[in-house]
C-alpha positions as CSV (number, residue, x, y, z in Angstrom):
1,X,0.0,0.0,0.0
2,X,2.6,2.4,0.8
3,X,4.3,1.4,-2.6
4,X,1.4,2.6,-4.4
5,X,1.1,6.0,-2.4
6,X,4.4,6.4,-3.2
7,X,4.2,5.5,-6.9
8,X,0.9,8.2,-7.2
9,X,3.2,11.0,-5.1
10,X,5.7,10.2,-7.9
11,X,3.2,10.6,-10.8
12,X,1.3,13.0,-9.5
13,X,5.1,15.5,-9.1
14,X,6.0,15.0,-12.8
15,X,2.7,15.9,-13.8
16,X,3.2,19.3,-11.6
17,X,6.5,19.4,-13.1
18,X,5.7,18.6,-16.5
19,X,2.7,21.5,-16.0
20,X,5.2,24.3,-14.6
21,X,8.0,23.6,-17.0
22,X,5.0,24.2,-19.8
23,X,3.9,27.0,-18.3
24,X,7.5,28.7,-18.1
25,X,8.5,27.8,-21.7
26,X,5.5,29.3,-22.6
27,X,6.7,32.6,-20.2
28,X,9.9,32.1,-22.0
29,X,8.3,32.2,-25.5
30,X,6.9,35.5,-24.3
31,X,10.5,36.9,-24.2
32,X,10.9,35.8,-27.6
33,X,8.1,37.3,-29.7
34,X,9.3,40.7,-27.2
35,X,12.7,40.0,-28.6
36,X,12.2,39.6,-32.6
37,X,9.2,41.6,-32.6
38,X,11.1,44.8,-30.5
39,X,14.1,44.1,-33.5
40,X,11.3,44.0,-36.3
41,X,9.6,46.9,-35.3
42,X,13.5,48.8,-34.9
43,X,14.1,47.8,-38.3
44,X,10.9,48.4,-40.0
45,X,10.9,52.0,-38.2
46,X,14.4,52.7,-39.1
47,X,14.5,51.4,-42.5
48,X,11.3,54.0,-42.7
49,X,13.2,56.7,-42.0
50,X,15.8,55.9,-44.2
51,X,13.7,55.9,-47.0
52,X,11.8,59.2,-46.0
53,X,14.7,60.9,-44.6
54,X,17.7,60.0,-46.2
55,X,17.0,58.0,-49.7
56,X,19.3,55.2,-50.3
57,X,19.2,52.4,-52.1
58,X,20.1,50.5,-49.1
59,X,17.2,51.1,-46.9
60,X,16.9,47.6,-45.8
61,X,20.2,47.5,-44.0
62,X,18.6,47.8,-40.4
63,X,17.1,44.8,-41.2
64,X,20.2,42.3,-40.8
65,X,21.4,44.6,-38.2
66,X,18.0,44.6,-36.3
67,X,17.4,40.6,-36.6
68,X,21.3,39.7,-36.4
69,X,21.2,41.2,-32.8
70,X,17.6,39.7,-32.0
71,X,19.0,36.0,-33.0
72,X,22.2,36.6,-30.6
73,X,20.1,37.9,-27.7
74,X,17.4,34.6,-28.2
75,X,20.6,32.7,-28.6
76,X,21.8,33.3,-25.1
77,X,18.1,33.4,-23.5
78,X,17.9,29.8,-25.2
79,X,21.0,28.3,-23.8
80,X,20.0,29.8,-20.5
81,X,16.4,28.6,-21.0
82,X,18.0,24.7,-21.6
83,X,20.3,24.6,-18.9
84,X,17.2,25.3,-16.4
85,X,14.6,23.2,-18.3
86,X,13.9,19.7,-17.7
87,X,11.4,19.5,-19.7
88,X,10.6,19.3,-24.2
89,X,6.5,19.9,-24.3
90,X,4.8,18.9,-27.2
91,X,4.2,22.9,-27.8
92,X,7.9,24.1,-27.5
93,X,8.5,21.6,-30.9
94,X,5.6,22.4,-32.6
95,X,6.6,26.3,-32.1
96,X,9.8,25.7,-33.0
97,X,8.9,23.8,-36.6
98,X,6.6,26.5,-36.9
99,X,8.9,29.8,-36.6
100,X,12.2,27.7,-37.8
101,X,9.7,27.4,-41.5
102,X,8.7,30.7,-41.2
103,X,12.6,31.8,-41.2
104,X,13.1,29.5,-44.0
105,X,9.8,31.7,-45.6
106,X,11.3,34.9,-44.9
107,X,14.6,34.3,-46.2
108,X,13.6,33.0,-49.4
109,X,11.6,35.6,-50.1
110,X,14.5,37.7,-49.1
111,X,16.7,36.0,-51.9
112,X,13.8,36.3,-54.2
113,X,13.5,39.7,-53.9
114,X,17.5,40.4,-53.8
115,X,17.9,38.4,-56.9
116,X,15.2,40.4,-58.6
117,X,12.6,37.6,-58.8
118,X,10.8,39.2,-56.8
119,X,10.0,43.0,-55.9
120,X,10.2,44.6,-52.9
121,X,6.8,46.0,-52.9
122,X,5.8,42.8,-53.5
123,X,7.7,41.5,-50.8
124,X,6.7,43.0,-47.5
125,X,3.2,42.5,-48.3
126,X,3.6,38.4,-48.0
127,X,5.9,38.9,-45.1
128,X,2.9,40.7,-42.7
129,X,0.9,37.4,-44.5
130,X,3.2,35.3,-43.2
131,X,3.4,36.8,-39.7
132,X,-0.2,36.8,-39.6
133,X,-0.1,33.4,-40.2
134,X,2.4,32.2,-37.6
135,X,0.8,34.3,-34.9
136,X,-3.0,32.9,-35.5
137,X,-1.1,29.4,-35.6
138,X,0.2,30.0,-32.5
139,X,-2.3,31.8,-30.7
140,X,-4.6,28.8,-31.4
141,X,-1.9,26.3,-29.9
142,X,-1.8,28.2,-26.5
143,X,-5.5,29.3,-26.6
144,X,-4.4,32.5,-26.6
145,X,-7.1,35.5,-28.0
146,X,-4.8,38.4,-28.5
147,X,-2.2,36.4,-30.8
148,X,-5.3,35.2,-32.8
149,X,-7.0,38.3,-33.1
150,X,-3.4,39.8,-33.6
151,X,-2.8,37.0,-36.3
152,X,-6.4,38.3,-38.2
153,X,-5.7,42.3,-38.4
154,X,-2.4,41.3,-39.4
155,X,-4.0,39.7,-42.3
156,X,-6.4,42.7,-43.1
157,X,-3.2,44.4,-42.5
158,X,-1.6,42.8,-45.4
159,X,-4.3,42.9,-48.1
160,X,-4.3,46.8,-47.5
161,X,-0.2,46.6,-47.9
162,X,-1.1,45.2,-51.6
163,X,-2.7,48.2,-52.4
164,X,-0.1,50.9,-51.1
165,X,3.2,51.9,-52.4
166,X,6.6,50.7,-51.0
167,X,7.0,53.7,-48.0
168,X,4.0,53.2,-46.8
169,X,3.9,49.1,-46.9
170,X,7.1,49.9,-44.3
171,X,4.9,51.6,-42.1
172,X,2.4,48.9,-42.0
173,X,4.8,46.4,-41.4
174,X,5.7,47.8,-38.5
175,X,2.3,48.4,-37.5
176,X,1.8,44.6,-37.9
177,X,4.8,43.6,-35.5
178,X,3.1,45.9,-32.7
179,X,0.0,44.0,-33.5
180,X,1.1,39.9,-33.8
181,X,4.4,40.4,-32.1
182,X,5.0,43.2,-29.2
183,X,1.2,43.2,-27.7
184,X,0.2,39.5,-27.6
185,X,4.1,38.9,-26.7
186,X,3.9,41.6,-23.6
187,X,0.2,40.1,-22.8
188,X,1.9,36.3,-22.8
189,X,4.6,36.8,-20.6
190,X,2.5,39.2,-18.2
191,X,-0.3,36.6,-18.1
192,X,1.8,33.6,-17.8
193,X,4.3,34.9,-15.4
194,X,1.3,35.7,-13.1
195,X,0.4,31.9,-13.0
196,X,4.2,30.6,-12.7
């Protein structure tokens, strides 16, 4: 009898465990979408005022700037993240394919566009598409409303960047990273963090 009590205690704590280690990588994933979508919105706002301010055919440089410090910053908050988790939920690797394909997305269309198969006006449009995508994807993994309604004005979002010219499709694209990104994101890791 006292085997099983003990066997049940042991269940039952890697259940709690398994529950709190979800709950903080989802905290943690909060620090990410602040992360890349702080960089985005840096990048999409200063590659705007390079084009409005001083003209230059190499507008989009704050873009690897931006995102080459955003992937060195959610490289150390990862390998700090893995050396106090104890636990891989079925989320965490379902997020990961998911944003990992979306990178893949975003630098093809990247190459595309660079190589001239592509224009850049033609470009940012499909990239807010895309982040509306991801972020209804992943606000309907956690059950999480602002990410999906984030995800859906994104995508409204993106039909009106069709329809503008190149300046002002900047401008929108950064209005879509405050949207899918920076709100949900703050709203995930307030929430969350609460509850851990």
């Amino acid at each position: 009898m006292e085997k099983m009590k003990h066997e049940a205690q042991a269940q039952f704590d890697l259940i709690t465990t398994v529950i709190h280690e979800s709950r903080k990588s989802i905290v943690d994933h909060g620090k990410y979408w602040l992360t890349w979508g702080l960089a985005s919105l840096f990048a999409a706002f200063g590659q705007s005022i390079m084009l409005y301010t001083f003209p230059t055919r190499y507008h989009w440089i704050t873009w690897p700037i931006f995102l080459t410090l955003a992937g060195i910053v959610s490289f150390i908050i990862g390998i700090r993240d893995d050396e106090k988790s104890r636990v891989k939920t079925y989320y965490l690797r379902f997020i990961t394919y998911l944003w990992s394909s979306f990178g893949f997305v975003f630098l093809l269309l990247l190459t595309l566009t660079f190589t001239q198969k592509l224009a850049f006006n033609q470009t940012y449009p499909l990239f807010i598409l895309f982040y509306g995508l991801a972020t209804y994807i992943s606000g309907g993994m956690l059950r999480f409303r602002p990410l999906i309604i984030g995800g859906v004005i994104t995508w409204f979002i993106a039909i009106a960047a069709f329809y503008t010219d190149f300046k002002v499709q900047v401008l929108l694209l950064g209005l879509s990273l405050i949207i899918s990104y920076i709100i949900p994101g703050y709203l995930l890791y307030k929430k969350y963090n609460r509850e851990v």
